[in-house]
C-alpha positions in Angstrom: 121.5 79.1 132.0 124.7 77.6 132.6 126.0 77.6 136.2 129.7 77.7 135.2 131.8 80.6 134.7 132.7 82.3 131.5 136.3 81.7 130.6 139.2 82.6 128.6 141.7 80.3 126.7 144.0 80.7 129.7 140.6 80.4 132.1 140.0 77.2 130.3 143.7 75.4 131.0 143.6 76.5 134.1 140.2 74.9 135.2 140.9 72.2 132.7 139.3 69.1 133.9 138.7 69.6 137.7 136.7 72.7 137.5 133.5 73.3 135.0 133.6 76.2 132.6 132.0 77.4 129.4 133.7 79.6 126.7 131.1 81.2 124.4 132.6 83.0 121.4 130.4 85.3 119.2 131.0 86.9 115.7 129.2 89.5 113.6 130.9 90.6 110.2 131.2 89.4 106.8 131.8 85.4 106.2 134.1 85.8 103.1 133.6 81.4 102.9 129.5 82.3 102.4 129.7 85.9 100.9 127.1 86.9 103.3 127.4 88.5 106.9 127.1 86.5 109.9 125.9 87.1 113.4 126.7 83.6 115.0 127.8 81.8 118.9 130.4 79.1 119.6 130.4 77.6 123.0 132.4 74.7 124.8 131.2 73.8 128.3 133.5 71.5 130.5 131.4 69.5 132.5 133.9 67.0 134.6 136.3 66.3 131.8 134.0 66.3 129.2 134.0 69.2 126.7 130.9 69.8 125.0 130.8 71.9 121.5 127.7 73.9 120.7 126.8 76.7 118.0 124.1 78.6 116.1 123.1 81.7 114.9 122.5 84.6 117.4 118.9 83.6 119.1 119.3 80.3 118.6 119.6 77.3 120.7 122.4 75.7 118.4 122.5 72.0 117.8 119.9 69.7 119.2 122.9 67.5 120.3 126.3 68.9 121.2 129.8 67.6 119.6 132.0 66.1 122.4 135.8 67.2 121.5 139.0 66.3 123.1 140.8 68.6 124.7 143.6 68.7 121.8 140.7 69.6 118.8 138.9 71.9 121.3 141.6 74.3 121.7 142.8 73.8 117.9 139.2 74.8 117.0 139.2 77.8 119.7 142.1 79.2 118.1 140.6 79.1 114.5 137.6 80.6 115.8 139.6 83.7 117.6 142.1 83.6 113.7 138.6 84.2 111.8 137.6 87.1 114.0 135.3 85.8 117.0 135.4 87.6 120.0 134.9 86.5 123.6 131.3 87.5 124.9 131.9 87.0 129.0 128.1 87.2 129.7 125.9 84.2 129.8 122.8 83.9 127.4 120.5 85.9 129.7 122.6 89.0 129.1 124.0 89.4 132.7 127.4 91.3 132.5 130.8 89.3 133.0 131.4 90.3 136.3 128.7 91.7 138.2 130.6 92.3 141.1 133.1 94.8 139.7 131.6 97.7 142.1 134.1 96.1 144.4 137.7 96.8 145.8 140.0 94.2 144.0 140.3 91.2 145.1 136.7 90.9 145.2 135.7 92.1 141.8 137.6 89.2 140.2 135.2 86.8 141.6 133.5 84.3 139.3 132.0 81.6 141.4 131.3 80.8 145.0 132.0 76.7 146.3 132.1 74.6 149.4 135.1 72.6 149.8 134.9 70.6 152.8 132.3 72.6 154.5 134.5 75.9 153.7 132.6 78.2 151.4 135.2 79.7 148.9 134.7 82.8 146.3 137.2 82.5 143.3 138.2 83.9 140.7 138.8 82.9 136.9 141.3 80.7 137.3 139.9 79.1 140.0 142.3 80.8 142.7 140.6 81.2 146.0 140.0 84.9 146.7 138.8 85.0 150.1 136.8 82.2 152.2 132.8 83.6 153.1 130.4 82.6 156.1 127.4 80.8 154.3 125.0 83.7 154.1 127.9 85.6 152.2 128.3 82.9 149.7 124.6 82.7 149.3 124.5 86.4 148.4 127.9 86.3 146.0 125.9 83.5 144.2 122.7 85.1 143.4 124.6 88.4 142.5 126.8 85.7 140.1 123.7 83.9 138.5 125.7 80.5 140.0 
C-alpha cells in the first residue's frame, strides 16, 4: 500500500519534487479506440523526483515494471487521461476512503499526512501546507487513522 497521499493535478505541482505523492486515476465506460468497455487504473507515484507510471485493469497489479516519465510527459499524459473520461479515485488500493478524518472541524479534516521536520511532528494537508503541529502520540494516532 502506498504511504503517500492521493493527490490532485494541483496536489501534484504543489508537492512536486520535494514531497511524495501518488495520483491514481480509474475509468469504467465504453473504449470507443477497442469497441469494448473498460474498467481500468492509471497511477504516477513521486518518489523524490522520480515519477513512476503504472496501469492495469481493475484487480490488477499493472505492469511488472513501472515507466519513469518526466515531469513534462507526466502531466501531458494526466491531462489526456482526465480528456478521455478518467476520474480521480482518492482512496488507496485497499479501499480506505480519501480522507478518513473528515468527522473533524476544518482544519483538521484536510489532513493527508503526518511528518517530523526537525523533531517537530507536522499534520498537513494536500498541498503539503502545515495544518497544525502534534505531540508524538497525536501524530502516531493521525497516522494509523491515515494508513501512512
Amino acid at each position: 500500500m502506498p504511504r503517500f497521499p492521493f493527490v490532485d493535478y494541483e496536489g501534484a505541482l504543489a508537492l512536486y519534487p520535494d514531497r511524495p505523492f501518488n495520483i491514481r486515476l480509474e475509468f469504467t465506460g465504453w473504449n470507443s479506440s477497442r469497441n469494448c468497455v473498460s474498467d481500468c487504473w492509471w497511477t504516477i507515484e513521486n518518489r523524490g523526483g522520480c515519477l513512476l507510471c503504472n496501469w492495469g485493469a481493475t484487480g490488477s497489479l499493472g505492469r511488472a515494471r513501472p515507466i519513469e516519465y518526466s515531469l513534462t510527459q507526466t502531466l501531458k499524459k494526466l491531462k489526456a487521461k482526465l480528456a478521455k473520461g478518467y476520474k480521480y479515485d482518492f482512496r488507496t488500493q485497499q479501499g480506505r476512503p480519501k480522507n478518513s478524518l473528515a468527522h473533524l472541524p476544518s482544519p483538521f479534516c484536510d489532513i493527508v499526512d503526518v511528518v517530523c521536520e526537525g523533531g517537530v511532528w507536522e499534520a498537513l494537508d494536500v498541498n503539503g501546507q502545515m495544518v497544525a503541529r502534534v505531540t508524538r502520540d497525536t501524530a502516531r494516532d493521525l497516522r494509523n487513522k491515515l494508513g501512512v
